[in-house]
mmCIF entry with sequence, helices, sheets and N, C-alpha, C, O atoms, coordinates in Angstrom:
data_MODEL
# 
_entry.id   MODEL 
# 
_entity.id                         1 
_entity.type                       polymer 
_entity.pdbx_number_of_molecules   1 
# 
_entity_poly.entity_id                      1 
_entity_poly.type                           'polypeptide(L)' 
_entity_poly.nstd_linkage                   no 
_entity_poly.nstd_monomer                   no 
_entity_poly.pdbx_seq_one_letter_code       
;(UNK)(UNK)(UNK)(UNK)(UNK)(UNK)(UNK)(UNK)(UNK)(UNK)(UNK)(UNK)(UNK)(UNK)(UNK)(UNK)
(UNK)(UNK)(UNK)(UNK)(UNK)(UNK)(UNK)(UNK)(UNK)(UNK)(UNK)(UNK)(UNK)(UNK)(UNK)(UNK)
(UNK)(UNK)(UNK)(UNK)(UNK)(UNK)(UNK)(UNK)(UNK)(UNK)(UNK)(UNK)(UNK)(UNK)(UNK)(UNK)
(UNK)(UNK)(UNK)(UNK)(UNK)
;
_entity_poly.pdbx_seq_one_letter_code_can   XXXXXXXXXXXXXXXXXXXXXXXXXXXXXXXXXXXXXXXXXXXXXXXXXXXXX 
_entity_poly.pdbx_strand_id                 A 
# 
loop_
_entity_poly_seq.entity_id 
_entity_poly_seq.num 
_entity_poly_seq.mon_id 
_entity_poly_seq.hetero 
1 1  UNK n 
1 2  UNK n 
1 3  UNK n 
1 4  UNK n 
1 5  UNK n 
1 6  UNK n 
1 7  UNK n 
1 8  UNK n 
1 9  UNK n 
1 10 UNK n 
1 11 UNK n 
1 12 UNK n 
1 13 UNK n 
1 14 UNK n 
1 15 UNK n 
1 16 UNK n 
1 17 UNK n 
1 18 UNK n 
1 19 UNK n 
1 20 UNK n 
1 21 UNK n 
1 22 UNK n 
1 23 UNK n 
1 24 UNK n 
1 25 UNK n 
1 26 UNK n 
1 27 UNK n 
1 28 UNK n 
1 29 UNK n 
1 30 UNK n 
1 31 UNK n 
1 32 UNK n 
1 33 UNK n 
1 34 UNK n 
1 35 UNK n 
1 36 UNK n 
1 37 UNK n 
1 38 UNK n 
1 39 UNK n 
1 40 UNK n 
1 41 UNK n 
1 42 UNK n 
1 43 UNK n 
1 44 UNK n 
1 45 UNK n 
1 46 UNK n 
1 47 UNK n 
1 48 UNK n 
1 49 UNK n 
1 50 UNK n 
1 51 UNK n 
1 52 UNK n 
1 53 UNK n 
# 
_struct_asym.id          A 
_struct_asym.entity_id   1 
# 
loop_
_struct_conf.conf_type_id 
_struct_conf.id 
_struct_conf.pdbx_PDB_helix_id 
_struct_conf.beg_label_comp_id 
_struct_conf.beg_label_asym_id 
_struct_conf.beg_label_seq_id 
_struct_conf.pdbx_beg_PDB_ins_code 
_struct_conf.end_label_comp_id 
_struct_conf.end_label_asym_id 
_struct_conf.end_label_seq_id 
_struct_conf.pdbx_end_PDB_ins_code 
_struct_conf.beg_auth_comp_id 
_struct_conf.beg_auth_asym_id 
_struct_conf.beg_auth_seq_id 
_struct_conf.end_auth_comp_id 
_struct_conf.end_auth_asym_id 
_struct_conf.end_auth_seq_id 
_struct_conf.pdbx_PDB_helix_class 
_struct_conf.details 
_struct_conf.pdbx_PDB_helix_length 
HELX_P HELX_P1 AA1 UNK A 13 ? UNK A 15 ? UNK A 13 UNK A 15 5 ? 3 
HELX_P HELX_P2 AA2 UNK A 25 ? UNK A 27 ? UNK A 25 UNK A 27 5 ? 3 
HELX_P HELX_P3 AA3 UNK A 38 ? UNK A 45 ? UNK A 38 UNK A 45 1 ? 8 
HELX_P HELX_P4 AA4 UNK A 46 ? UNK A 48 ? UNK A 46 UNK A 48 5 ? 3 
# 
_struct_conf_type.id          HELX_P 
_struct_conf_type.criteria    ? 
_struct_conf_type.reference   ? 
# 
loop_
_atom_site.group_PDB 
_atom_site.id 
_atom_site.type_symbol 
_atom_site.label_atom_id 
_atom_site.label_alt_id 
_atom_site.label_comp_id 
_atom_site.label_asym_id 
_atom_site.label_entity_id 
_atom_site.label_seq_id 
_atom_site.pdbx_PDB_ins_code 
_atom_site.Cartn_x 
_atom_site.Cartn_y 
_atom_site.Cartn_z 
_atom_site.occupancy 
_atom_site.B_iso_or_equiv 
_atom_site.pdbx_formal_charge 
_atom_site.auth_seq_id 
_atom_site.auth_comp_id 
_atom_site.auth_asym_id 
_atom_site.auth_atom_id 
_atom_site.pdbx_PDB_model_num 
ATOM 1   N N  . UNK A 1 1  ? -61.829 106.738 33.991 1.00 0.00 ? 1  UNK A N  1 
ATOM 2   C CA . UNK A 1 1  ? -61.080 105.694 33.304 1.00 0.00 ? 1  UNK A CA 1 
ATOM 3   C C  . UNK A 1 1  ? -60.118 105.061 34.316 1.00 0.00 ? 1  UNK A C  1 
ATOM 4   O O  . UNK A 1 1  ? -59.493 105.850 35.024 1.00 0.00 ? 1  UNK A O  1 
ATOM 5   N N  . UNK A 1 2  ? -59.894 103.632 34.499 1.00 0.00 ? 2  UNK A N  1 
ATOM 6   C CA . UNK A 1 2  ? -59.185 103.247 35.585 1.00 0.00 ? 2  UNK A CA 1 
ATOM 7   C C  . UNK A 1 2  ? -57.837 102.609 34.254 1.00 0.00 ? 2  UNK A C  1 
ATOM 8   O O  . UNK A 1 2  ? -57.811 102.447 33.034 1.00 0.00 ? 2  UNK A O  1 
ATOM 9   N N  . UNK A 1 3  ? -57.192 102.484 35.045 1.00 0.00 ? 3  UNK A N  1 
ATOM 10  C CA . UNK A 1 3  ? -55.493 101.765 34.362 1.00 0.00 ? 3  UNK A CA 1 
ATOM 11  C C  . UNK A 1 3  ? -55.563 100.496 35.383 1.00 0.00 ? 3  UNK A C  1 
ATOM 12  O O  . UNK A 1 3  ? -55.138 100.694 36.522 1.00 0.00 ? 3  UNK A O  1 
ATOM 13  N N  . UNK A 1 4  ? -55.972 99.457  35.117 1.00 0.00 ? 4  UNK A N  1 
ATOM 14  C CA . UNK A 1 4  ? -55.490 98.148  35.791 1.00 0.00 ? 4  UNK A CA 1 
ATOM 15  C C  . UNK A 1 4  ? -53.643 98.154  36.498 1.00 0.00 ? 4  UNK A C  1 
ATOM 16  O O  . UNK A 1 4  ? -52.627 98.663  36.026 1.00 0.00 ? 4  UNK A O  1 
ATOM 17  N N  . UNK A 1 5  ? -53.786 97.631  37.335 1.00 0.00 ? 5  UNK A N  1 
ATOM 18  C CA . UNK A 1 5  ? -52.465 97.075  37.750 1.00 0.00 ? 5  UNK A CA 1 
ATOM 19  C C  . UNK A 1 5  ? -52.709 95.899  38.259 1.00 0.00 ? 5  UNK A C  1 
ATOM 20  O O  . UNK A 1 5  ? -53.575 95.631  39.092 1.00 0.00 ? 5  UNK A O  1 
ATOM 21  N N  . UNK A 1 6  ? -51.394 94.660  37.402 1.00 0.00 ? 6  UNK A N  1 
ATOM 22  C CA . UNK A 1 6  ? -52.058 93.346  38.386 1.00 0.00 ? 6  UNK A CA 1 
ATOM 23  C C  . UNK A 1 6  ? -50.791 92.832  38.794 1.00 0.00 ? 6  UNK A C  1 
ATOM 24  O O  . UNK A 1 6  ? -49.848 92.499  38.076 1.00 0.00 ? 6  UNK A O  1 
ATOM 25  N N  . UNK A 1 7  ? -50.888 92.808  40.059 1.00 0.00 ? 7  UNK A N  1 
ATOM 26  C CA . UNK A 1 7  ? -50.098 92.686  41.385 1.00 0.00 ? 7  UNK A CA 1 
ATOM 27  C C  . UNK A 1 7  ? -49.705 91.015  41.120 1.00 0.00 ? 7  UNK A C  1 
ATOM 28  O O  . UNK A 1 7  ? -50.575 90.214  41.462 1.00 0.00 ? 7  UNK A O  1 
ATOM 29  N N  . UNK A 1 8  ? -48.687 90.575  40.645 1.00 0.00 ? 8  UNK A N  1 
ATOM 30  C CA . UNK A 1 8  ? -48.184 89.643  40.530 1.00 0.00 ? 8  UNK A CA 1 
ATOM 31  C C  . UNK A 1 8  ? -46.608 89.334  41.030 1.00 0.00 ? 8  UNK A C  1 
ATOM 32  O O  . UNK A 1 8  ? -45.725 89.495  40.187 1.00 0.00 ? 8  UNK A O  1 
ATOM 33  N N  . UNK A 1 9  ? -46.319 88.995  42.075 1.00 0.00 ? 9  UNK A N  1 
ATOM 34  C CA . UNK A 1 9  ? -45.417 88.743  42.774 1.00 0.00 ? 9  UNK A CA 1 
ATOM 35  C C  . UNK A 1 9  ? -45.586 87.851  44.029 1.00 0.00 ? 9  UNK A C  1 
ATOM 36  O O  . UNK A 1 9  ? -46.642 87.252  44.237 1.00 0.00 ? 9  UNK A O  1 
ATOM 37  N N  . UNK A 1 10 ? -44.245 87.758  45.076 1.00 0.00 ? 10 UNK A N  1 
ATOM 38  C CA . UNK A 1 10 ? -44.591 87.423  46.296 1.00 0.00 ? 10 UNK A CA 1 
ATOM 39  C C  . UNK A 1 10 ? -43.826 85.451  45.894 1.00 0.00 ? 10 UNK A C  1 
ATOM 40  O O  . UNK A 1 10 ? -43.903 84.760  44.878 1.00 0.00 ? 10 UNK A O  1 
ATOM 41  N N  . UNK A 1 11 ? -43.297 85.247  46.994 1.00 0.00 ? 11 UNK A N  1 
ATOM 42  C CA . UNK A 1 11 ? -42.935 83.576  46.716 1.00 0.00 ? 11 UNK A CA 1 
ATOM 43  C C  . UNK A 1 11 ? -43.891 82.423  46.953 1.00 0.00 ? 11 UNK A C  1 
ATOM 44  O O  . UNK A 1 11 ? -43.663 81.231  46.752 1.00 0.00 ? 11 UNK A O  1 
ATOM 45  N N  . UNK A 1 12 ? -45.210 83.087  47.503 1.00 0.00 ? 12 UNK A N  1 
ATOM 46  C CA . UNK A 1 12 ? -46.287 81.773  47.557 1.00 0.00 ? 12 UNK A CA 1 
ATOM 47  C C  . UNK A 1 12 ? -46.294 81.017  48.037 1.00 0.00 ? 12 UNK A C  1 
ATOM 48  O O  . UNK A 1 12 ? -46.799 79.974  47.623 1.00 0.00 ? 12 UNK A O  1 
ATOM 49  N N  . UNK A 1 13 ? -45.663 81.168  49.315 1.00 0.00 ? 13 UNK A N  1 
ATOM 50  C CA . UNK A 1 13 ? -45.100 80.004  50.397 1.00 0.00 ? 13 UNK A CA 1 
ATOM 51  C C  . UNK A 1 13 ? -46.886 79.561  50.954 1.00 0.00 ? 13 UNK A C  1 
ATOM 52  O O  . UNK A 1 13 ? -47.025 78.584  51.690 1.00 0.00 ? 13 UNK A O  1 
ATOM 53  N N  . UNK A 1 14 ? -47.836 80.193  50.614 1.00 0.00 ? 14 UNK A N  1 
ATOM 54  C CA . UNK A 1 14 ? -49.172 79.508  51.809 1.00 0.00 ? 14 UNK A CA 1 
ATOM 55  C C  . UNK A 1 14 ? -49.457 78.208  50.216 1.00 0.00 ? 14 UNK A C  1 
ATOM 56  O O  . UNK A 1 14 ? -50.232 77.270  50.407 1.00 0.00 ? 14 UNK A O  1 
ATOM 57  N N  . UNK A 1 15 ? -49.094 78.281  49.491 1.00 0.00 ? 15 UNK A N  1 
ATOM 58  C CA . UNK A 1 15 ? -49.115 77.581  48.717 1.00 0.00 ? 15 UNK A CA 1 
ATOM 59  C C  . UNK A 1 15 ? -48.591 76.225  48.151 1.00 0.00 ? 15 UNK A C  1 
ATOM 60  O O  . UNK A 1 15 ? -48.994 75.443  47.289 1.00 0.00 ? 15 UNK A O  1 
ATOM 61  N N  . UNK A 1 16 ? -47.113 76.294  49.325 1.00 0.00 ? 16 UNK A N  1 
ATOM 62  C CA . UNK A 1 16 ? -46.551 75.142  48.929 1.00 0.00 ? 16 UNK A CA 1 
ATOM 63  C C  . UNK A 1 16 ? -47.122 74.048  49.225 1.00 0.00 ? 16 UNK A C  1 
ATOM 64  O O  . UNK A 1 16 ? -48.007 74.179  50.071 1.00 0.00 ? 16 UNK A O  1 
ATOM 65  N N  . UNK A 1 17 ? -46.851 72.414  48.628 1.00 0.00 ? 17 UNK A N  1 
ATOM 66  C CA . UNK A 1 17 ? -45.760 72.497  47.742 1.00 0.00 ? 17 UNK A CA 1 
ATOM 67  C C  . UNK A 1 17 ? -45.838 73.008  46.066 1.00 0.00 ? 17 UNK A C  1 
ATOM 68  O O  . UNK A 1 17 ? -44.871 73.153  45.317 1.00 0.00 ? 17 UNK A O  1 
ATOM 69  N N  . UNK A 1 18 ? -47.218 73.217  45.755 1.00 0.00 ? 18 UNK A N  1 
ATOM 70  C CA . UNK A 1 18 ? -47.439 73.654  44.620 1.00 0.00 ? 18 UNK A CA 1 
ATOM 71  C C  . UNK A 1 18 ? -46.709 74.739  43.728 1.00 0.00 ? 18 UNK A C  1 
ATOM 72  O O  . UNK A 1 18 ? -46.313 74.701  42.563 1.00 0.00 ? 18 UNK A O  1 
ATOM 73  N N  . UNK A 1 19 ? -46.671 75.888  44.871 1.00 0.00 ? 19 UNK A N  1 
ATOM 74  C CA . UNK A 1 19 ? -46.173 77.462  44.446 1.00 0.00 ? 19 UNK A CA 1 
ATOM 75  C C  . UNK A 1 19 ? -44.471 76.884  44.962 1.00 0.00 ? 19 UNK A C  1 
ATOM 76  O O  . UNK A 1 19 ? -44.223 76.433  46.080 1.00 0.00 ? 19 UNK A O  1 
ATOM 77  N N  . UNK A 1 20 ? -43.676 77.011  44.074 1.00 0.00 ? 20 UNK A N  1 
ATOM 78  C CA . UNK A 1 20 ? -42.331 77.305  44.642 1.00 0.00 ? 20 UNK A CA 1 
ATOM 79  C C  . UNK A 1 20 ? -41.277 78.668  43.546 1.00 0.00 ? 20 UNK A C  1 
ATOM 80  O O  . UNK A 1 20 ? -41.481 79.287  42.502 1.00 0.00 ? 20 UNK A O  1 
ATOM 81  N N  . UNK A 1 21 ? -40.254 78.585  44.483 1.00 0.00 ? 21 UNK A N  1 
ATOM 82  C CA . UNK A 1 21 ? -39.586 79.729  43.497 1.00 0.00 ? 21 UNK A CA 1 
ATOM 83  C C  . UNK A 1 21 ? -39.379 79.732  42.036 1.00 0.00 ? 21 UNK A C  1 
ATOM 84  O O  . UNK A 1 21 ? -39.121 80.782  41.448 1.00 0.00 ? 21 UNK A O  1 
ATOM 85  N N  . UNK A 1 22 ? -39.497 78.418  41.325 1.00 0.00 ? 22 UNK A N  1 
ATOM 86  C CA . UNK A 1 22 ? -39.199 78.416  40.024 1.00 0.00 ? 22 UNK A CA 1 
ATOM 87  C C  . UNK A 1 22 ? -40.799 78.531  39.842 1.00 0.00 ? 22 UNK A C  1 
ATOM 88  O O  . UNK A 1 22 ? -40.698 79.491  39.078 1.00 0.00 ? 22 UNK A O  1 
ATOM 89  N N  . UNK A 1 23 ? -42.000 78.360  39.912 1.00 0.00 ? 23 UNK A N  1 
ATOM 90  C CA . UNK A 1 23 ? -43.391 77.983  39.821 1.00 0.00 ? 23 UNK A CA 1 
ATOM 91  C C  . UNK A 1 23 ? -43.924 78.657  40.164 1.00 0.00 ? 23 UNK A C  1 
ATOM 92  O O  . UNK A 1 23 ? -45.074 78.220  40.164 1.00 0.00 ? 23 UNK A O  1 
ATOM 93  N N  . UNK A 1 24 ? -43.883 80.332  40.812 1.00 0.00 ? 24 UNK A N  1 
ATOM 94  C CA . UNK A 1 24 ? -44.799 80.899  41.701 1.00 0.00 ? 24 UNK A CA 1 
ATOM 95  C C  . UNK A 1 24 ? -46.614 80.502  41.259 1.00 0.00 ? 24 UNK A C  1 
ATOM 96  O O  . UNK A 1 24 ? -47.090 79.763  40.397 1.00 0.00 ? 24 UNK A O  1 
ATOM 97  N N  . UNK A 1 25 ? -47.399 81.599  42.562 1.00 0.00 ? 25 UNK A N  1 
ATOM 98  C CA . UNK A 1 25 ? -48.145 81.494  42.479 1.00 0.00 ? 25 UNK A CA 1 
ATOM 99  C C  . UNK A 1 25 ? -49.316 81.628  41.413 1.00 0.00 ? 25 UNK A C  1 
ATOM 100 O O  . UNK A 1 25 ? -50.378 81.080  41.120 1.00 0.00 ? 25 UNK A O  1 
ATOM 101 N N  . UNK A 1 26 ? -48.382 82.834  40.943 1.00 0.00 ? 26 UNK A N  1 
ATOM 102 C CA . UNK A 1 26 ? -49.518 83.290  39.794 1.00 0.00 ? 26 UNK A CA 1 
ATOM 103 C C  . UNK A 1 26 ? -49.509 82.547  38.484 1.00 0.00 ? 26 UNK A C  1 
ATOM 104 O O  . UNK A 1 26 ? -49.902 82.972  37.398 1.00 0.00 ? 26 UNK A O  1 
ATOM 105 N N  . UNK A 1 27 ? -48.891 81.127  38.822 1.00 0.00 ? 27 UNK A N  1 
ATOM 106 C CA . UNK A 1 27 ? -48.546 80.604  37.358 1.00 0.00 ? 27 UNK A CA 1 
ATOM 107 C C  . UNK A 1 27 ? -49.357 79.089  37.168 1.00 0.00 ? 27 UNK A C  1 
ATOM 108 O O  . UNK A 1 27 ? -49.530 78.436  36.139 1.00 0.00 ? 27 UNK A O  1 
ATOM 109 N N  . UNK A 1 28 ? -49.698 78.859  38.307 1.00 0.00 ? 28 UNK A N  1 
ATOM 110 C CA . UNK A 1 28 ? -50.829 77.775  38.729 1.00 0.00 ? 28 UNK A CA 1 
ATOM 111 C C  . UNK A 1 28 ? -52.205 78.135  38.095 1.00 0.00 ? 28 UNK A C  1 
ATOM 112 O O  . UNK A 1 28 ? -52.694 79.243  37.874 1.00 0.00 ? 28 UNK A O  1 
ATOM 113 N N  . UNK A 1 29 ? -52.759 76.711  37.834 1.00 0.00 ? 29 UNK A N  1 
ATOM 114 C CA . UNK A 1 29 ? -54.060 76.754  37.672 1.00 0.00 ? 29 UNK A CA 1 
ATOM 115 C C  . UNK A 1 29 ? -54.700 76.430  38.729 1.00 0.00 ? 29 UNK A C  1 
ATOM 116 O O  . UNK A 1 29 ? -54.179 75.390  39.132 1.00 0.00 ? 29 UNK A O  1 
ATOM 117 N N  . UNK A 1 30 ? -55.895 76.863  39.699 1.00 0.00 ? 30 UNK A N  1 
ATOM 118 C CA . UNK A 1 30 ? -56.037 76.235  40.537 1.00 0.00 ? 30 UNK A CA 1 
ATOM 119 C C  . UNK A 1 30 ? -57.688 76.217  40.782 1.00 0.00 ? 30 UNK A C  1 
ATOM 120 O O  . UNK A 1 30 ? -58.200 76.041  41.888 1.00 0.00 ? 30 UNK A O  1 
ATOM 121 N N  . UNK A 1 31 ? -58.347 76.408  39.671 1.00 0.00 ? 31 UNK A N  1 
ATOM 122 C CA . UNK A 1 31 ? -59.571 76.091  39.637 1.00 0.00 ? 31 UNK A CA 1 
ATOM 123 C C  . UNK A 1 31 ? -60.035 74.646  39.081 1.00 0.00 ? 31 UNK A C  1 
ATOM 124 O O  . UNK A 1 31 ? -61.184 74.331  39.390 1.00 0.00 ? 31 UNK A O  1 
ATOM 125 N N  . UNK A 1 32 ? -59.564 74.057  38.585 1.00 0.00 ? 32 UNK A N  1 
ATOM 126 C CA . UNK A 1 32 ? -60.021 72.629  37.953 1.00 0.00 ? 32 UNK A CA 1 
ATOM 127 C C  . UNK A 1 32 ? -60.593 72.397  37.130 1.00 0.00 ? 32 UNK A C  1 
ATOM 128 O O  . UNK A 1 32 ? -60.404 71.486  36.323 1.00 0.00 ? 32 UNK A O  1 
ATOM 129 N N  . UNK A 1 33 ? -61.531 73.274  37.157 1.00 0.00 ? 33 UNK A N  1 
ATOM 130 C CA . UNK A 1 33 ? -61.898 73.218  35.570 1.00 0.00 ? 33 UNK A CA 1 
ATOM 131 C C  . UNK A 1 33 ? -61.487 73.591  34.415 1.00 0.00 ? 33 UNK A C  1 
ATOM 132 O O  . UNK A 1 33 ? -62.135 73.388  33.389 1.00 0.00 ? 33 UNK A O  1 
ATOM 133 N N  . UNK A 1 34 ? -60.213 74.255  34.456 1.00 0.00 ? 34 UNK A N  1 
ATOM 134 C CA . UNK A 1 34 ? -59.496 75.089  33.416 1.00 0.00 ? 34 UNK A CA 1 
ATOM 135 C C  . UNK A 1 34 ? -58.311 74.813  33.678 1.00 0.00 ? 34 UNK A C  1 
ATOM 136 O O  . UNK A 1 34 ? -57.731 74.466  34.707 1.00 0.00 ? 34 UNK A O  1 
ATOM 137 N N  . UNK A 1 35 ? -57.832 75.107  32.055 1.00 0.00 ? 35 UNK A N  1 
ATOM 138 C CA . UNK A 1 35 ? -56.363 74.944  32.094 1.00 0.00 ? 35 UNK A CA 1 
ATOM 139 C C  . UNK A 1 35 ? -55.656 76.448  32.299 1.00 0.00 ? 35 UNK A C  1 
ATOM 140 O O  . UNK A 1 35 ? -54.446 76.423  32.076 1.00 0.00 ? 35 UNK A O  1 
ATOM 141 N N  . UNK A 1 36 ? -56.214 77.796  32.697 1.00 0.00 ? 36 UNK A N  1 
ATOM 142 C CA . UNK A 1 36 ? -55.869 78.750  33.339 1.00 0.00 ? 36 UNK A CA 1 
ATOM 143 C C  . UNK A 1 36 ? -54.761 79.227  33.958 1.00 0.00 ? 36 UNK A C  1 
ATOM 144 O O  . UNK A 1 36 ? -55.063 78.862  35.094 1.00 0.00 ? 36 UNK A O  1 
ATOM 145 N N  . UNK A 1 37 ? -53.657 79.789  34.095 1.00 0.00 ? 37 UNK A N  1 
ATOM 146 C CA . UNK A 1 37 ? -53.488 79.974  35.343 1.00 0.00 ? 37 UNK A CA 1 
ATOM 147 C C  . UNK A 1 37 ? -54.341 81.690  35.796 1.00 0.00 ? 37 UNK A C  1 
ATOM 148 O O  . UNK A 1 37 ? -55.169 82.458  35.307 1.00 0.00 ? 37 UNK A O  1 
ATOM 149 N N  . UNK A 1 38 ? -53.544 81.583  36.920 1.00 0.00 ? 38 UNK A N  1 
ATOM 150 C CA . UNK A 1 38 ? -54.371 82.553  38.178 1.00 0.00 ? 38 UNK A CA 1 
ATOM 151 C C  . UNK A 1 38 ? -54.152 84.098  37.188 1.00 0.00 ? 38 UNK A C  1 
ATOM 152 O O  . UNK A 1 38 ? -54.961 84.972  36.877 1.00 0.00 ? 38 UNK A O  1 
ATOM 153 N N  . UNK A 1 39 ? -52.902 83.952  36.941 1.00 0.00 ? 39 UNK A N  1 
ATOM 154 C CA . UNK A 1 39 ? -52.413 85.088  35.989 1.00 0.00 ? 39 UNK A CA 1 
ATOM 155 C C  . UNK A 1 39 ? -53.559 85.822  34.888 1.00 0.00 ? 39 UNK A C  1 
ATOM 156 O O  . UNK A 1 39 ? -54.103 86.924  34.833 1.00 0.00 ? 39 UNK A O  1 
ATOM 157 N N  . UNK A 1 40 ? -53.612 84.038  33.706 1.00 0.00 ? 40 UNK A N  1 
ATOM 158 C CA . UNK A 1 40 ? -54.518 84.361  32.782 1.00 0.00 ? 40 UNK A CA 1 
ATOM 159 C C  . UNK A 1 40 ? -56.015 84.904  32.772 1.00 0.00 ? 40 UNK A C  1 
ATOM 160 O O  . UNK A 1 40 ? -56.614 85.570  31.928 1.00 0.00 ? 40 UNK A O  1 
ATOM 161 N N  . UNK A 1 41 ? -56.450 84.335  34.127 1.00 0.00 ? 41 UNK A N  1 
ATOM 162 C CA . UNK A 1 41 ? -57.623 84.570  34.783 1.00 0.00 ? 41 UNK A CA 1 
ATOM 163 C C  . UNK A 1 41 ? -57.921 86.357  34.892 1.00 0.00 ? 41 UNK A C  1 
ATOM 164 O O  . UNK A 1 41 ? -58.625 87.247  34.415 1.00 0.00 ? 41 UNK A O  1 
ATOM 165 N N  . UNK A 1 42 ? -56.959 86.137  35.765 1.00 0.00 ? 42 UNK A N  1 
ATOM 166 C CA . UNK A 1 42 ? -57.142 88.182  35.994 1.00 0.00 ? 42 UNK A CA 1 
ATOM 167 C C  . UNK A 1 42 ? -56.859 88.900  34.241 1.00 0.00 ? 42 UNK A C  1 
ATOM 168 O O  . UNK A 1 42 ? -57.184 90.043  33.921 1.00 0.00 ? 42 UNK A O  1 
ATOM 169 N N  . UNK A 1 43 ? -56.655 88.587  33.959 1.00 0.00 ? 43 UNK A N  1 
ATOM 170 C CA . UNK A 1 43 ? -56.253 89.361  32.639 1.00 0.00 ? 43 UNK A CA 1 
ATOM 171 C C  . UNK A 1 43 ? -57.573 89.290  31.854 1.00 0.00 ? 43 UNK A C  1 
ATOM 172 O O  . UNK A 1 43 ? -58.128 90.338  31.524 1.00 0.00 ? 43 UNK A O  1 
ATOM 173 N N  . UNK A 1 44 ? -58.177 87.904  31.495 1.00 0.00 ? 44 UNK A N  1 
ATOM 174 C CA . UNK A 1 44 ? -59.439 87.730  30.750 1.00 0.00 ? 44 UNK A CA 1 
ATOM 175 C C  . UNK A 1 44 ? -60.578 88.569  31.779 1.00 0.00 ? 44 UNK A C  1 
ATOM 176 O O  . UNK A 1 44 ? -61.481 89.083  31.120 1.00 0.00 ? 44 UNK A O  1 
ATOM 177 N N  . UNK A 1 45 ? -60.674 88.773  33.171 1.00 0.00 ? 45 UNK A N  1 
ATOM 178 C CA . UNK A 1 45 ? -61.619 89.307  33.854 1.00 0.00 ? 45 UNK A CA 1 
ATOM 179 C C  . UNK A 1 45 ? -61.617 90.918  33.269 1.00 0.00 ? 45 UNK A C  1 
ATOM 180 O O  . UNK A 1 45 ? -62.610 91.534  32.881 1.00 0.00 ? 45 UNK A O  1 
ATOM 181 N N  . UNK A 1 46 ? -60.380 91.354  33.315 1.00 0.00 ? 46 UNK A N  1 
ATOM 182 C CA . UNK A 1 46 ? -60.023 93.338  32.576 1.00 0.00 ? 46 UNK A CA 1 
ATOM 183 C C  . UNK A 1 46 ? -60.449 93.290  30.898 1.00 0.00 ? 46 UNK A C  1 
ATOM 184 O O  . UNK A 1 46 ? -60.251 94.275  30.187 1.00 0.00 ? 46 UNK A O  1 
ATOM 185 N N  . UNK A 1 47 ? -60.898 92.352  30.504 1.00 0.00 ? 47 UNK A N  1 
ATOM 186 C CA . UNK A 1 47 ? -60.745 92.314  28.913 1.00 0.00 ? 47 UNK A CA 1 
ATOM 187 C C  . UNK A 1 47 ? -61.851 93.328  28.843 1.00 0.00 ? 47 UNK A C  1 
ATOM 188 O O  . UNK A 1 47 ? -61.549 94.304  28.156 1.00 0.00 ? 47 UNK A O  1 
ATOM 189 N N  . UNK A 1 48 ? -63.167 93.359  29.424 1.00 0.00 ? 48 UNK A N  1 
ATOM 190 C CA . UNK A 1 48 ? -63.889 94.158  29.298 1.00 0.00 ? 48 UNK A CA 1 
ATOM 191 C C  . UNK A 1 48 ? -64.510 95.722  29.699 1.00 0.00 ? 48 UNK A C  1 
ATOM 192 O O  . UNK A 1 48 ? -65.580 96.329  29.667 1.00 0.00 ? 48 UNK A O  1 
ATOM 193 N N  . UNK A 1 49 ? -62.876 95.966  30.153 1.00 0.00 ? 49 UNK A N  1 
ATOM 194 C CA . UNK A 1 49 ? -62.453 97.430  30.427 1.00 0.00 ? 49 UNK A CA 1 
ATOM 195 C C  . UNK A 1 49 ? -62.045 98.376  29.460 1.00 0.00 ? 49 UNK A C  1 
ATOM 196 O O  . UNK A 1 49 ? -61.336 97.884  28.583 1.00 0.00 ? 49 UNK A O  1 
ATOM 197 N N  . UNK A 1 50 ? -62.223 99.303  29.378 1.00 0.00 ? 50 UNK A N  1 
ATOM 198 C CA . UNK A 1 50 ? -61.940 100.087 28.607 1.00 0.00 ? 50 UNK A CA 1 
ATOM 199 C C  . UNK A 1 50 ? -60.009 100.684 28.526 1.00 0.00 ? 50 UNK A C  1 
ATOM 200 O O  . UNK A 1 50 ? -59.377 101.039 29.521 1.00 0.00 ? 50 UNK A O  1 
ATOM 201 N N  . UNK A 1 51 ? -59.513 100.644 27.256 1.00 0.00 ? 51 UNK A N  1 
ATOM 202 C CA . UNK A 1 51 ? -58.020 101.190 27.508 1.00 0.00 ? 51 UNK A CA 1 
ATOM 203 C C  . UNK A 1 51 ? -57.641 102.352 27.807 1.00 0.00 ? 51 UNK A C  1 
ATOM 204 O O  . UNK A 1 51 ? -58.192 103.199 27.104 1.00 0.00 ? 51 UNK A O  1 
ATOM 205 N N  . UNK A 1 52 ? -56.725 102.877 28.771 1.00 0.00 ? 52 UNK A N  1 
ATOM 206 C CA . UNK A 1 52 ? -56.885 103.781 28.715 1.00 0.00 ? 52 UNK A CA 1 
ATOM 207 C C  . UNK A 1 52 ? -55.296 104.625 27.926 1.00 0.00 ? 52 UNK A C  1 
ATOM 208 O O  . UNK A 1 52 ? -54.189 104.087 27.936 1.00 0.00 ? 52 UNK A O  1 
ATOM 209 N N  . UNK A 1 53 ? -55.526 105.696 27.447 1.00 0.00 ? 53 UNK A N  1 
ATOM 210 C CA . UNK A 1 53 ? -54.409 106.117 26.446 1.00 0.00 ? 53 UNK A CA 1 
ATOM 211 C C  . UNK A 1 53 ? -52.581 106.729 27.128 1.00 0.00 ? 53 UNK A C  1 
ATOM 212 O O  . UNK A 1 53 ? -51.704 107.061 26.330 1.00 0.00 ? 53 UNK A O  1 
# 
């Protein structure tokens, strides 16, 4: 059984001007076809993991 951890931090400077301190990275959408962000993405990818207790 794995326990996800999702590593969300960091100021996102390879990102600017997009990523800034009020905006980080993980809060962008940056695929285009979706209104996503990077965040929501990783989260819907674990949906089909099992919980663990």
């Amino acid at each position: 059984m794995f326990i996800p951890v999702i590593m969300a931090g960091g100021s996102g400077s390879r990102l600017w001007p997009l990523s800034r301190s009020a905006f980080p990275k993980q809060f962008l959408s940056l695929d285009g076809s979706s209104q996503h962000t990077m965040l929501q993405a990783t989260i819907e990818r674990l949906q089909g993991l099992p919980i663990a207790e």
